[in-house]
N, C-alpha and C positions, 0 to 999 in steps of 0.2 A: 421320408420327408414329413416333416410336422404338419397338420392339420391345420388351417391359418382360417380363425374362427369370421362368419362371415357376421356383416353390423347391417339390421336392417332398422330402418329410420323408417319412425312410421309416420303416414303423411298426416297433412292435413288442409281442408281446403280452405283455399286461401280466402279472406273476407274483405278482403283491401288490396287495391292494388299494388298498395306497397309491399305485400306479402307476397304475389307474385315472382317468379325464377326474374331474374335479371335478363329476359330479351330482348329482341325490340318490338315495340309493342305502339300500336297509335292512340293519339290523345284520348281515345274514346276507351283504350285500356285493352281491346286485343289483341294476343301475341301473334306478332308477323313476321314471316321469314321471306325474302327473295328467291323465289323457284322458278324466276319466268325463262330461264335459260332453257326449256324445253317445251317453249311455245310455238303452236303452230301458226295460229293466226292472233290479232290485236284487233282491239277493239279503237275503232273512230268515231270522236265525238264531233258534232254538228249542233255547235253553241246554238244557233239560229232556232233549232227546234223545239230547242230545248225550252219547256215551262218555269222550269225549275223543282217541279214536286219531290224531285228529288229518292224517289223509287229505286234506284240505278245506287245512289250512297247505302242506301237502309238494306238493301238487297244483296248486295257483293259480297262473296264468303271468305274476299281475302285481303277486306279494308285496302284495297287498290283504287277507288273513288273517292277522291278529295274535294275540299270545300275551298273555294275561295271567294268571297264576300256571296255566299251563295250559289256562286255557279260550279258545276260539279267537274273536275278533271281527274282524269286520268293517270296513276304512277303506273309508269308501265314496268318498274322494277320488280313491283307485287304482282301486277295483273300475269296470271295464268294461262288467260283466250278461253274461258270457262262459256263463253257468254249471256249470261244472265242478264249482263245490263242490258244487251239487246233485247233481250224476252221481256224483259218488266219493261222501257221504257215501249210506251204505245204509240209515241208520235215516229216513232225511228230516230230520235236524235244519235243515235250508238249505230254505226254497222260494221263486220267486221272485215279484216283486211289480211291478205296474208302474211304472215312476219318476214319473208323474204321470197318479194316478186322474181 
């Protein structure tokens, strides 16, 4: 069987978002994938506690914390059940909840 020559591409890092792989990716430019199908528990937000400082956005590792006119929600399509927004947020506005009581 013939030897079928192998084509190594060499990389380079991207400097623009538009250089980026074609994922999906949030406004803010990181690449995000949907894994929450093996979530144990979710995370509940409690608007009311909430300041706004918004620790819980800048914190999350898997851009599952959204903005809307400032107040932060929850895609629970990305959220993992990591809970970091519980550990950074210091008022408790986060706590979390089993994914299936």
């Amino acid at each position: 069987m013939p030897e079928v020559p192998v084509r190594i591409l060499p990389w380079k890092v991207p400097l623009r978002l538009e250089e980026h792989p074609a994922w999906p990716h949030t406004a803010s430019g990181r690449l995000i994938e949907g894994h929450a199908q093996w979530r144990l528990q979710r995370p509940v937000f409690d608007e009311g506690r909430c300041t706004r400082c918004l620790q819980c956005y800048l914190m999350c590792p898997d851009a599952a914390i959204l903005l809307h006119e400032g107040v932060p929600s929850v895609d629970l399509r990305l959220c993992k059940g990591c809970g970091v927004c519980v550990k950074e947020c210091e008022l408790g506005a986060f706590r979390m909840a089993p994914e299936h009581p």
